[in-house]
C-alpha positions as CSV (number, residue, x, y, z in Angstrom):
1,X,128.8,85.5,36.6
2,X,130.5,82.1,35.3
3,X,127.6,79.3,36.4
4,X,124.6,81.6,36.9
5,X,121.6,82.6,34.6
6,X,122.1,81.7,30.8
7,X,126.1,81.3,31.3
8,X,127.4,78.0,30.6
9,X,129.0,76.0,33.8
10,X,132.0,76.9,34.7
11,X,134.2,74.7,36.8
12,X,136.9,76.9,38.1
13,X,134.3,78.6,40.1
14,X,133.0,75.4,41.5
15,X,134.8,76.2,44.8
16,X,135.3,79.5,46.9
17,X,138.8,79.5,46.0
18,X,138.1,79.2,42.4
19,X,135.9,82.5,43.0
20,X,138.8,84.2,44.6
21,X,141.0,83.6,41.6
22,X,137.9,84.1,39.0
23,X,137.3,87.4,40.3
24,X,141.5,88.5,41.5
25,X,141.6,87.6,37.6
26,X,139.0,90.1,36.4
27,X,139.9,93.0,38.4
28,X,143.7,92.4,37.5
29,X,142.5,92.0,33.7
30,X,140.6,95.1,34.0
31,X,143.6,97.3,35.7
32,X,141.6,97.9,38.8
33,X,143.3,98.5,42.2
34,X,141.2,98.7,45.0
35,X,137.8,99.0,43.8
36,X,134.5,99.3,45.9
37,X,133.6,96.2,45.9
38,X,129.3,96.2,45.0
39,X,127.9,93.2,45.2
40,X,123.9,92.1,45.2
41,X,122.0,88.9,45.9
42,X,123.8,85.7,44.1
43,X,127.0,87.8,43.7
44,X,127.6,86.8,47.3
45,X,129.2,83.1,46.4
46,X,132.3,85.6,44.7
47,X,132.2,88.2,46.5
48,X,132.5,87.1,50.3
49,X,135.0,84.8,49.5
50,X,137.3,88.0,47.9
51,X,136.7,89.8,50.8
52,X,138.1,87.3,53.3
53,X,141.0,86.3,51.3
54,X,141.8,89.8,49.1
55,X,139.9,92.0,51.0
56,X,143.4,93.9,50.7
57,X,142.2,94.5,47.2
58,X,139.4,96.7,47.6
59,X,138.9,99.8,49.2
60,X,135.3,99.3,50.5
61,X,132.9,96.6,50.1
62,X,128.8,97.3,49.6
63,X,127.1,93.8,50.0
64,X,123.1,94.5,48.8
65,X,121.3,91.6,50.3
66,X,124.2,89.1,49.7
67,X,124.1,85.0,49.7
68,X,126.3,83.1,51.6
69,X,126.6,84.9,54.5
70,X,126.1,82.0,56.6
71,X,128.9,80.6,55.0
72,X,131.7,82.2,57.6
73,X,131.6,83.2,61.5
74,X,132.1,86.4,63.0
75,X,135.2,85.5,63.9
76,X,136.1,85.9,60.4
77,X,134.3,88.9,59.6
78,X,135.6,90.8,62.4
79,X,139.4,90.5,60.9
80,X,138.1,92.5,57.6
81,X,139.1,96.2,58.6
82,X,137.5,97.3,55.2
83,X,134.8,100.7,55.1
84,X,131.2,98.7,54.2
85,X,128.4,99.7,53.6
86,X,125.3,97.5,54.1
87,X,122.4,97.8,52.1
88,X,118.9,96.4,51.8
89,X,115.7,97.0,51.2
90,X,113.2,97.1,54.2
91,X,110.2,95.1,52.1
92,X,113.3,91.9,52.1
93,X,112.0,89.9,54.8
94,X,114.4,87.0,53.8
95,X,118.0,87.3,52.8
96,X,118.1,91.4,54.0
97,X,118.0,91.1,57.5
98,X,120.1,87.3,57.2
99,X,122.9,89.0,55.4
100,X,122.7,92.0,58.2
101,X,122.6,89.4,60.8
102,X,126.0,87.7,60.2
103,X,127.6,91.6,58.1
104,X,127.4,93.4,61.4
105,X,130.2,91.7,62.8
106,X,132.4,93.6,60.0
107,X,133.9,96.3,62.2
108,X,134.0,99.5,60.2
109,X,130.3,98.4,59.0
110,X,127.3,100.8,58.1
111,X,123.6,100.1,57.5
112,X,121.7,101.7,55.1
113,X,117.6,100.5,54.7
114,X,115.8,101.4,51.5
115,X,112.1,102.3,52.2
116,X,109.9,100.7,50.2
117,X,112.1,98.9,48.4
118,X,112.5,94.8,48.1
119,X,115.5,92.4,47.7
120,X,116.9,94.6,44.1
121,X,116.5,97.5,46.1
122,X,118.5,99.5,43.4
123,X,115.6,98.5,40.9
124,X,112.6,98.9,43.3
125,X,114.3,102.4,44.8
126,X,117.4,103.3,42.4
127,X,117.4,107.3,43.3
128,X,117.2,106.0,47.4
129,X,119.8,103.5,46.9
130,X,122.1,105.4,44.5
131,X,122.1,108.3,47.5
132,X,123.1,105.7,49.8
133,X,125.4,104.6,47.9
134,X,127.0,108.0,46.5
135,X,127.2,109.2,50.1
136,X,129.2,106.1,51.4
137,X,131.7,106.3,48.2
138,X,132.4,110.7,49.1
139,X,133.2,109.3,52.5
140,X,136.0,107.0,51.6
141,X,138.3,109.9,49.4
């Protein structure tokens, strides 16, 4: 992601709308109509924004313990009519049950808890979290 880890700043993703286009540029660049959005941890600041203003996009989002939650109101999350599927492990004490917190308000929302597993519950747990996630892919052809 443009800003994060070793990549050098990046100023068109400076601002949520800048993420919108960042990522609506990447998907388009990559011939991808309505993906399953999957989207861990810091991946939050691109993703949430896409989903509120593209959401029309995708054909399911999978947030894993996402940041920014906090960032919109229910409100706004209830007006995404997307098939999600919630994920976390139950060892993340912190940003797990924060993201679930404000993600439940997403209507066609599903919860699925990783035992034993922390915040990169796909590296702590990846056969548990792949099954979650396989199963809630099958569901949406």
């Amino acid at each position: 992601m443009p800003g994060y880890g070793d990549s050098p700043p990046a100023e068109m993703v400076a601002t949520a709308q800048g993420r919108v286009a960042f990522l609506d540029h990447v998907l388009q660049e990559l011939g991808m109509w309505r993906p399953v959005l999957v989207s861990p941890s810091m991946s939050g600041r691109f993703a949430l924004p896409f989903l509120l203003a593209r959401g029309d996009r995708l054909a399911g989002f999978v947030p894993i313990a996402p940041v920014g939650t906090k960032d919109y109101t229910a409100e706004q999350y209830r007006r995404v009519q997307m098939p999600t599927l919630i994920l976390y492990g139950d060892r993340d004490t912190s940003l797990g049950p924060q993201a679930l917190q404000s993600l439940q308000h997403l209507p066609r929302h599903r919860v699925a808890v990783v035992p034993d597993a922390g915040h990169a519950c796909y590296l702590d747990k990846p056969e548990d979290f792949h099954r979650a996630l396989l199963g809630f892919l099958r569901q949406l052809k």
